[in-house]
Each structure stands twice: as structure tokens, then as C-alpha cells.
Biopython code that builds the backbone (N, CA, C, O; Angstrom):
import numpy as np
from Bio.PDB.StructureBuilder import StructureBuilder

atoms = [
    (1, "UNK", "N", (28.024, -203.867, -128.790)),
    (1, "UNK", "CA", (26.992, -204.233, -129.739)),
    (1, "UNK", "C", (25.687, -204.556, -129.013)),
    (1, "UNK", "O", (24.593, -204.016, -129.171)),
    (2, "UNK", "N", (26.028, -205.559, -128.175)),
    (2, "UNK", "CA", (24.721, -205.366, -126.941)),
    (2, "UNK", "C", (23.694, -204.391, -126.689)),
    (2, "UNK", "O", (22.464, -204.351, -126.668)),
    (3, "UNK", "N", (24.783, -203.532, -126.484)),
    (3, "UNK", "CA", (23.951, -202.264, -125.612)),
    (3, "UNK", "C", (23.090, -201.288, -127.334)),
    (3, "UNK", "O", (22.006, -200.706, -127.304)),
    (4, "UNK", "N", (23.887, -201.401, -128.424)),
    (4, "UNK", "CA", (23.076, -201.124, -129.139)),
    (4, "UNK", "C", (21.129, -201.530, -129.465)),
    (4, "UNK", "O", (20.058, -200.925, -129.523)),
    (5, "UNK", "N", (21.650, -202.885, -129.592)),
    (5, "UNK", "CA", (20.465, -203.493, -130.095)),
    (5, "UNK", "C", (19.199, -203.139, -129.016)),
    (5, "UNK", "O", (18.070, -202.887, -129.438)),
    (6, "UNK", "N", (19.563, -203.155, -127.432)),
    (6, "UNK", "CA", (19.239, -202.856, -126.170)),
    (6, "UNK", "C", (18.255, -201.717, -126.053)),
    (6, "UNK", "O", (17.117, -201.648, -125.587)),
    (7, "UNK", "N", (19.303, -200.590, -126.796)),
    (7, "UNK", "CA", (18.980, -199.069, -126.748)),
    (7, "UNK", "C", (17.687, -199.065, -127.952)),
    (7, "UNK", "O", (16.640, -198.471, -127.698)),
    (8, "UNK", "N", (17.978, -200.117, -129.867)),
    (8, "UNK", "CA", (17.079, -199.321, -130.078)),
    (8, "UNK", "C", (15.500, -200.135, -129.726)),
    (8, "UNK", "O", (14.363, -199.664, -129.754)),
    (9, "UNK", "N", (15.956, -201.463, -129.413)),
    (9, "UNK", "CA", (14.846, -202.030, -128.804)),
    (9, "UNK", "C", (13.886, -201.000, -128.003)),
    (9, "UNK", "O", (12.806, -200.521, -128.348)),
    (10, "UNK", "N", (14.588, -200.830, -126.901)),
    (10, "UNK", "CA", (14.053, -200.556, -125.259)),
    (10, "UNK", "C", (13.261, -199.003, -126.445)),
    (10, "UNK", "O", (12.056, -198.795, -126.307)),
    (11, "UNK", "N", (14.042, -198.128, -127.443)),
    (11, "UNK", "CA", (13.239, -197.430, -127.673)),
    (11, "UNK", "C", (11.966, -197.272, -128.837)),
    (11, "UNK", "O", (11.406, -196.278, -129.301)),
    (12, "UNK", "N", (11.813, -198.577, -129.044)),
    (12, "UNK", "CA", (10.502, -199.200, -130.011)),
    (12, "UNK", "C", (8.960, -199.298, -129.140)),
    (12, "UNK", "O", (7.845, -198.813, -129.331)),
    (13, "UNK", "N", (9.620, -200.279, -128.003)),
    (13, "UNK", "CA", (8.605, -200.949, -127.351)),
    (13, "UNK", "C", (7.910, -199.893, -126.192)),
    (13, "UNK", "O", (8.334, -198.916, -125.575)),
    (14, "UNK", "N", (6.452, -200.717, -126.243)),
    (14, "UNK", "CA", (5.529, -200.088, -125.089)),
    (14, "UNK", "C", (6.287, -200.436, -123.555)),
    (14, "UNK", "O", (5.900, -199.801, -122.574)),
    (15, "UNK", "N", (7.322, -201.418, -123.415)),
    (15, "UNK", "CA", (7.302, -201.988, -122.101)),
    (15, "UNK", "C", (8.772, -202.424, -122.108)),
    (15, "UNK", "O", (9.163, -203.592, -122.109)),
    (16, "UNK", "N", (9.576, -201.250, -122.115)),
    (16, "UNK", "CA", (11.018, -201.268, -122.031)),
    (16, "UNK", "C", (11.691, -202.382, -120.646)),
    (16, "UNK", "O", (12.808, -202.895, -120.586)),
    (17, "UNK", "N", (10.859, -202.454, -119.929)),
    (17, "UNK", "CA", (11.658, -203.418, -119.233)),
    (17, "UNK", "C", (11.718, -204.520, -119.568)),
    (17, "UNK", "O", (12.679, -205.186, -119.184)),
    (18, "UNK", "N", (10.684, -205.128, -120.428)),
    (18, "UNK", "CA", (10.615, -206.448, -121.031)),
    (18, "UNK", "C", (11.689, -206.839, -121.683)),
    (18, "UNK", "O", (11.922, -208.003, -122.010)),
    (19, "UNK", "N", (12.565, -205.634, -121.951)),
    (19, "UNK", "CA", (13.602, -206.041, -123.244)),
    (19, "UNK", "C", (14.472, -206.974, -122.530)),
    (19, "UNK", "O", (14.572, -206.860, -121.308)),
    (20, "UNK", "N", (15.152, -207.940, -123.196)),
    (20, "UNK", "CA", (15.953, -208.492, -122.747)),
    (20, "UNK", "C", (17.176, -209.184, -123.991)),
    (20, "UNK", "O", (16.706, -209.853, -124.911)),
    (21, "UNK", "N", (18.304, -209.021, -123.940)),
    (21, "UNK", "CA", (19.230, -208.947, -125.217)),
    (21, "UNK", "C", (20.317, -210.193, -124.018)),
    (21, "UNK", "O", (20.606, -210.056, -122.829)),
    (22, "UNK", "N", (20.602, -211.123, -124.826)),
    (22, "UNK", "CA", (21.942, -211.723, -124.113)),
    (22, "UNK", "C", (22.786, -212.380, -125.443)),
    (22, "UNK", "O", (22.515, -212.837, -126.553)),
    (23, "UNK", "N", (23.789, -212.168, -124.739)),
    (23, "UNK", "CA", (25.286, -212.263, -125.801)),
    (23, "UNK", "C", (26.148, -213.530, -126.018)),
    (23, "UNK", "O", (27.029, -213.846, -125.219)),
    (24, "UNK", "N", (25.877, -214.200, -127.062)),
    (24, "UNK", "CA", (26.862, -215.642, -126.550)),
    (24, "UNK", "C", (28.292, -215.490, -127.803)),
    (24, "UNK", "O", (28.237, -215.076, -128.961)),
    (25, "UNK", "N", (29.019, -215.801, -127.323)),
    (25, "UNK", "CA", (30.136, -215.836, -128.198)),
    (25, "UNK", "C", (30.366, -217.525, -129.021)),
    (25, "UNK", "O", (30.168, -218.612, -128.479)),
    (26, "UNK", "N", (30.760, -217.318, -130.229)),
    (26, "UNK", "CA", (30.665, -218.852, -131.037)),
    (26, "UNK", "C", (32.087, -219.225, -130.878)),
    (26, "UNK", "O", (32.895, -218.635, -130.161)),
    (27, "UNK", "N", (32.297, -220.171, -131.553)),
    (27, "UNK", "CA", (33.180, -220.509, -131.251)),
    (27, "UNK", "C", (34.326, -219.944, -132.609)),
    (27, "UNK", "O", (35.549, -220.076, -132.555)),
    (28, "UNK", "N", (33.750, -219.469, -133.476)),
    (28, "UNK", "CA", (34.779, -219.446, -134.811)),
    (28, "UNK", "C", (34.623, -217.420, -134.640)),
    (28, "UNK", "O", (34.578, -216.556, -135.516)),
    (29, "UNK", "N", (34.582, -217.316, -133.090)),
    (29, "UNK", "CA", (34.735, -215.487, -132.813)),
    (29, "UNK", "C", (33.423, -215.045, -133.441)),
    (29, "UNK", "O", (33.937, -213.960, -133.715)),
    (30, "UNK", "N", (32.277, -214.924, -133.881)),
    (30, "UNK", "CA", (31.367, -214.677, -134.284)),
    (30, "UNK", "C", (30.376, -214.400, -133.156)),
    (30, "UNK", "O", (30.326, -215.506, -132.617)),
    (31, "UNK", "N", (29.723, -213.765, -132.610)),
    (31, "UNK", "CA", (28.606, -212.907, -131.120)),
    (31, "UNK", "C", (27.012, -213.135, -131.869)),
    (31, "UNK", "O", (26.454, -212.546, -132.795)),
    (32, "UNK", "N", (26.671, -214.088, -131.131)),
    (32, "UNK", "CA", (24.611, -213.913, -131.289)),
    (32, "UNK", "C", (24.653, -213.567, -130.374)),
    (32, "UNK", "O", (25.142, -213.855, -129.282)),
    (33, "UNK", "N", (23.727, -212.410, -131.098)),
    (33, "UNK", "CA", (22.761, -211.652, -129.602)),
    (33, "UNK", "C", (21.303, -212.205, -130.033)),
    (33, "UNK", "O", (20.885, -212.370, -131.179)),
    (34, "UNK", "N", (20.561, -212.477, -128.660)),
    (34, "UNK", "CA", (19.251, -212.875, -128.605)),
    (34, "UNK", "C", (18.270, -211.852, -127.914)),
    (34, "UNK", "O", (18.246, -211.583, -126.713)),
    (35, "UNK", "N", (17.514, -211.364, -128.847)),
    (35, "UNK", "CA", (16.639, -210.361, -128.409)),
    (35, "UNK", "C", (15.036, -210.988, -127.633)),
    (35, "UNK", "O", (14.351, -211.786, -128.272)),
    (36, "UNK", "N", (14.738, -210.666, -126.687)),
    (36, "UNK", "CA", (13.106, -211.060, -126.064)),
    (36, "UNK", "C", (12.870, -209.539, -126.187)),
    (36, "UNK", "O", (13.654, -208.605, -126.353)),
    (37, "UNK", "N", (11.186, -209.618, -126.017)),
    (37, "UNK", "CA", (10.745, -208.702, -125.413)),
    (37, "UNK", "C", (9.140, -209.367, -125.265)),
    (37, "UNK", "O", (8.743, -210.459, -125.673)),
    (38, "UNK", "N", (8.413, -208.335, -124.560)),
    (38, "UNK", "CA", (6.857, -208.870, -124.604)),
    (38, "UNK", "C", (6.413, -208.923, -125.264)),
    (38, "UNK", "O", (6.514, -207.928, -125.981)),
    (39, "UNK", "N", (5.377, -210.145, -125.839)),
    (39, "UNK", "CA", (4.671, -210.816, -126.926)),
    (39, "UNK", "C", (3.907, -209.494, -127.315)),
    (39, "UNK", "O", (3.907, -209.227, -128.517)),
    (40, "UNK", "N", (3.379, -208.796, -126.626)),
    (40, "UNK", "CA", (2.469, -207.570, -127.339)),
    (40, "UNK", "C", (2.862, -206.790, -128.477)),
    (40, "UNK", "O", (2.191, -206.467, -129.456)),
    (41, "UNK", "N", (4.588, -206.425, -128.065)),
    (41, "UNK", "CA", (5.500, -205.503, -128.295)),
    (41, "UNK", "C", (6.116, -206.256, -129.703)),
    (41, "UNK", "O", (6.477, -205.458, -130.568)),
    (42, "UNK", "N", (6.251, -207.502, -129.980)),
    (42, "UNK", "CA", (7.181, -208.171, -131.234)),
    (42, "UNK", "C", (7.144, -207.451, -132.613)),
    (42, "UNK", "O", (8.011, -207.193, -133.448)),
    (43, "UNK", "N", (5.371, -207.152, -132.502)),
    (43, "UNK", "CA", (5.162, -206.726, -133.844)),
    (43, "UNK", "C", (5.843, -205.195, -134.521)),
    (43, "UNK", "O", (5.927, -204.744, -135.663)),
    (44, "UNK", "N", (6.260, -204.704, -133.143)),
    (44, "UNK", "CA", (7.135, -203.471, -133.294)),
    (44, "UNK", "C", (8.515, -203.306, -133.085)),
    (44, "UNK", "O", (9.144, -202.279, -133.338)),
    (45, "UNK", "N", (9.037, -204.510, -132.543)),
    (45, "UNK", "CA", (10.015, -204.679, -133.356)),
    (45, "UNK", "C", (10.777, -205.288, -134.393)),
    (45, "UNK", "O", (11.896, -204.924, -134.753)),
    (46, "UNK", "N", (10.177, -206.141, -134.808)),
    (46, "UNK", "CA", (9.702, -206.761, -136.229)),
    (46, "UNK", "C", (9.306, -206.189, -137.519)),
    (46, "UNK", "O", (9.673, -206.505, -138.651)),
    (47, "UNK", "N", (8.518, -205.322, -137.145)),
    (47, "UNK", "CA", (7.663, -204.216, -138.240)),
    (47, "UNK", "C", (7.153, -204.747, -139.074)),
    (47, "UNK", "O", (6.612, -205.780, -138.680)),
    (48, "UNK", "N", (7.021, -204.527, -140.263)),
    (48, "UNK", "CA", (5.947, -204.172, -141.082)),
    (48, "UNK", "C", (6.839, -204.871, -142.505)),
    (48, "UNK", "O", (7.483, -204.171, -143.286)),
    (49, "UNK", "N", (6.698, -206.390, -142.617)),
    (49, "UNK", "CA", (7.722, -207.039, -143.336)),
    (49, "UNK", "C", (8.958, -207.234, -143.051)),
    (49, "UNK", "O", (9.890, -207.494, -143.812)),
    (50, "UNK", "N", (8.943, -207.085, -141.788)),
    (50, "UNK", "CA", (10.591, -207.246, -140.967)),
    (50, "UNK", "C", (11.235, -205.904, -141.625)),
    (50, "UNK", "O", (12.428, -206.015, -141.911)),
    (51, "UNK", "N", (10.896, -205.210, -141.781)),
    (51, "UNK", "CA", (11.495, -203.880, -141.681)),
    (51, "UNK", "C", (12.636, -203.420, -141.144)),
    (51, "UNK", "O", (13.765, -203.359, -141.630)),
    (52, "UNK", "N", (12.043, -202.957, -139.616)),
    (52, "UNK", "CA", (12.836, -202.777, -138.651)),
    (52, "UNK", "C", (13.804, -204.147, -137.649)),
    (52, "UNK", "O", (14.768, -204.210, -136.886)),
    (53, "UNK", "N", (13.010, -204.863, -138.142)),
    (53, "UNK", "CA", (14.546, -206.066, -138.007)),
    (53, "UNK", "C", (15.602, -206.230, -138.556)),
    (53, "UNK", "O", (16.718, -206.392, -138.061)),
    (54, "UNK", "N", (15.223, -206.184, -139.790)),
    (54, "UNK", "CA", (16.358, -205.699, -140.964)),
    (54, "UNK", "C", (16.875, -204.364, -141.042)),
    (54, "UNK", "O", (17.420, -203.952, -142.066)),
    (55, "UNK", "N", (16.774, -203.872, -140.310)),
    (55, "UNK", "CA", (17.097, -202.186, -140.086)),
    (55, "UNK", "C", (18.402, -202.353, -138.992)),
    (55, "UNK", "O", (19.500, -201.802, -138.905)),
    (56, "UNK", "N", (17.649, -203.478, -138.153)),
    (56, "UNK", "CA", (18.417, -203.296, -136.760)),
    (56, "UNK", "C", (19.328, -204.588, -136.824)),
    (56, "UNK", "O", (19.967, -204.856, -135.807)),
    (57, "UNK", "N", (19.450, -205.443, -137.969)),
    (57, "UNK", "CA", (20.220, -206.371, -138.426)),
    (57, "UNK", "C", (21.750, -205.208, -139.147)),
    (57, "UNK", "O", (22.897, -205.321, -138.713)),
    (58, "UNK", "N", (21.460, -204.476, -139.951)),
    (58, "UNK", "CA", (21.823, -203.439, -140.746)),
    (58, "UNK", "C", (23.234, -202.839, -139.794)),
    (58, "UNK", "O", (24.459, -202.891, -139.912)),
    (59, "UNK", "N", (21.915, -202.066, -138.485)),
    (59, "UNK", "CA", (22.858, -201.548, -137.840)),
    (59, "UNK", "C", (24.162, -202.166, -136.967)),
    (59, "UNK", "O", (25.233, -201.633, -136.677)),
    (60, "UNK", "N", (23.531, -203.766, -136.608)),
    (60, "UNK", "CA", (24.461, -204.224, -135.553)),
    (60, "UNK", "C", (25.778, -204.744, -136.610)),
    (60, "UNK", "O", (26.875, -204.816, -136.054)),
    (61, "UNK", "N", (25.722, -205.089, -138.023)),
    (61, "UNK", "CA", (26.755, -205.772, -139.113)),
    (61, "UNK", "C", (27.499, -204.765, -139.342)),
    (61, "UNK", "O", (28.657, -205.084, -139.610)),
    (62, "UNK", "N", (27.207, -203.278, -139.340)),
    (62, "UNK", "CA", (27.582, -201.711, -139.030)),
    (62, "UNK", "C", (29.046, -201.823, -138.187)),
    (62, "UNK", "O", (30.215, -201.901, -138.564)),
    (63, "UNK", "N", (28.413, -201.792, -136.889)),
    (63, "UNK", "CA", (28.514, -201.370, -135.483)),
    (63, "UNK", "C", (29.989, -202.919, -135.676)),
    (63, "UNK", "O", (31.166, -202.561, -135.722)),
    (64, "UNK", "N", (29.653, -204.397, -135.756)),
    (64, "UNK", "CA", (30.591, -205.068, -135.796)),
    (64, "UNK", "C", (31.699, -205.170, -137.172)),
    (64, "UNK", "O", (32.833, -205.649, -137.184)),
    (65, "UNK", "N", (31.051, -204.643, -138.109)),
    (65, "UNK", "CA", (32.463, -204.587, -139.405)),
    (65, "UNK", "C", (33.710, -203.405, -138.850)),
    (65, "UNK", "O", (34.937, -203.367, -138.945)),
    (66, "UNK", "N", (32.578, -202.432, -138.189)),
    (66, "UNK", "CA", (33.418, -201.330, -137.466)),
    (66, "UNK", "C", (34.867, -202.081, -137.157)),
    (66, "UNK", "O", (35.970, -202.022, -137.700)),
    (67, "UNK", "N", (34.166, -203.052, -135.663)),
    (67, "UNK", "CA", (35.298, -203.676, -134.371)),
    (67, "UNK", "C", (35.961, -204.703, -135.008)),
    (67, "UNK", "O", (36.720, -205.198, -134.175)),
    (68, "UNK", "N", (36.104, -205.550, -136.579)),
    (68, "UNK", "CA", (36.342, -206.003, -136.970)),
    (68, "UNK", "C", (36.146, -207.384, -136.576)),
    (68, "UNK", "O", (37.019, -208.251, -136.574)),
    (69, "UNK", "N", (34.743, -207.542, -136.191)),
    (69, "UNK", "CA", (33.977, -208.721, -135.865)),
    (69, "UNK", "C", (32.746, -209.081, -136.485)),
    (69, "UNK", "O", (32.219, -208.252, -137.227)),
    (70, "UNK", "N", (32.243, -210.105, -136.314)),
    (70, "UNK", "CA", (31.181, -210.389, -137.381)),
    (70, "UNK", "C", (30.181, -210.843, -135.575)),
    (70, "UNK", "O", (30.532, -211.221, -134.457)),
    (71, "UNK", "N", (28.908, -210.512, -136.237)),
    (71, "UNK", "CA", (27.767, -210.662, -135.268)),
    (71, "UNK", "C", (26.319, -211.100, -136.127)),
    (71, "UNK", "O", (26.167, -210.778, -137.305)),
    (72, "UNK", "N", (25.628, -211.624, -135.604)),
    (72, "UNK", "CA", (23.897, -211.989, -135.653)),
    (72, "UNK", "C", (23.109, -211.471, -134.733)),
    (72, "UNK", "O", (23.611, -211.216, -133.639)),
    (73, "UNK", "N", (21.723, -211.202, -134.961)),
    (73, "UNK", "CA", (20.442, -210.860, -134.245)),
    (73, "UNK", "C", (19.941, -211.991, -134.436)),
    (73, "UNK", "O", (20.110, -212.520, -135.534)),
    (74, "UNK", "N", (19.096, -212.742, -133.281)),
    (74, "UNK", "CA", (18.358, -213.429, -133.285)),
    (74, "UNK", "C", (17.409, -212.721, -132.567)),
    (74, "UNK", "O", (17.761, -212.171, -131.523)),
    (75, "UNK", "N", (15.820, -212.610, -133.100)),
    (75, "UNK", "CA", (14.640, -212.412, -132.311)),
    (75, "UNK", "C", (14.099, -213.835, -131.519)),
    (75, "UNK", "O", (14.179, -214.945, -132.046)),
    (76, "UNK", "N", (13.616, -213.624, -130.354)),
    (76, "UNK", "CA", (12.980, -214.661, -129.798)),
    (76, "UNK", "C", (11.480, -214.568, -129.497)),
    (76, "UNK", "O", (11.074, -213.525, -128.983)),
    (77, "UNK", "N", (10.916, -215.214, -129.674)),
    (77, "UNK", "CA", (9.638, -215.111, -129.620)),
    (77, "UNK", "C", (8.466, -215.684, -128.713)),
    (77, "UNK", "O", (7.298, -215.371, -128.944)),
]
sb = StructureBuilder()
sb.init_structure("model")
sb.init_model(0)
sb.init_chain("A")
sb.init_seg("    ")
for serial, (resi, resn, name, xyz) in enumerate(atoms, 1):
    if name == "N":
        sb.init_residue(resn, " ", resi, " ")
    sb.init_atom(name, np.array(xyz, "f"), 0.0, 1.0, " ", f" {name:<3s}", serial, name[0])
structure = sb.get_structure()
């Protein structure tokens, strides 16, 4: 799920190395991932009414109903 959010990040932003995604596990089995990237770059991955946050919220609840796990996006800012 990581490497998702990672991939479509890194392919939004002007400054793919900025991305930075880390994974904490809860305690009731549930995975936040915490997304950074550079302050320039937020507004694109954020979009245009949270758009594409909710796009990429969409995909990762996808990607974990799949593995029969439940997950969150957190943006950091």
C-alpha cells in the first residue's frame, strides 16, 4: 500500500524526491500512511477541492479491502 500512494505521489509532483510516505501500524491492525512532500508541490497533490486526495484516499481503501485490511492517508503539511 506504501509503495502505491509513493508511486502516485512521486508521479503528481514537480520534485519527486521530496516525496516521503511512512507506514505505522495501529494497534486494532489498521496502517496510517503519512504522506510529505514539498510545500510548493501540496497543492497538487491535494487538488482542486481535495480531489485528488480523495482519489488517492479511494485508491489506497481499494488496494487494502483487496488484502483484507483497513488503511488511512494522512497528508502532512
Amino acid at each position: 500500500m506504501k509503495e502505491l500512494i509513493e508511486f502516485i505521489a512521486r508521479s503528481l509532483v514537480e520534485k519527486p524526491d521530496a516525496v516521503t510516505v511512512t507506514e505505522e501500524e495501529g494497534g486494532d491492525g489498521s496502517t496510517l500512511l503519512q504522506l510529505a512532500a514539498a510545500p510548493e508541490d501540496m497543492g497538487r497533490i491535494i487538488g482542486k477541492q481535495g480531489r485528488t486526495a480523495k482519489a488517492m484516499r479511494t485508491l489506497l481503501n481499494a488496494k487494502a479491502t483487496r488484502e483484507e485490511k483497513r488503511a488511512s492517508l494522512q497528508i502532512l503539511e
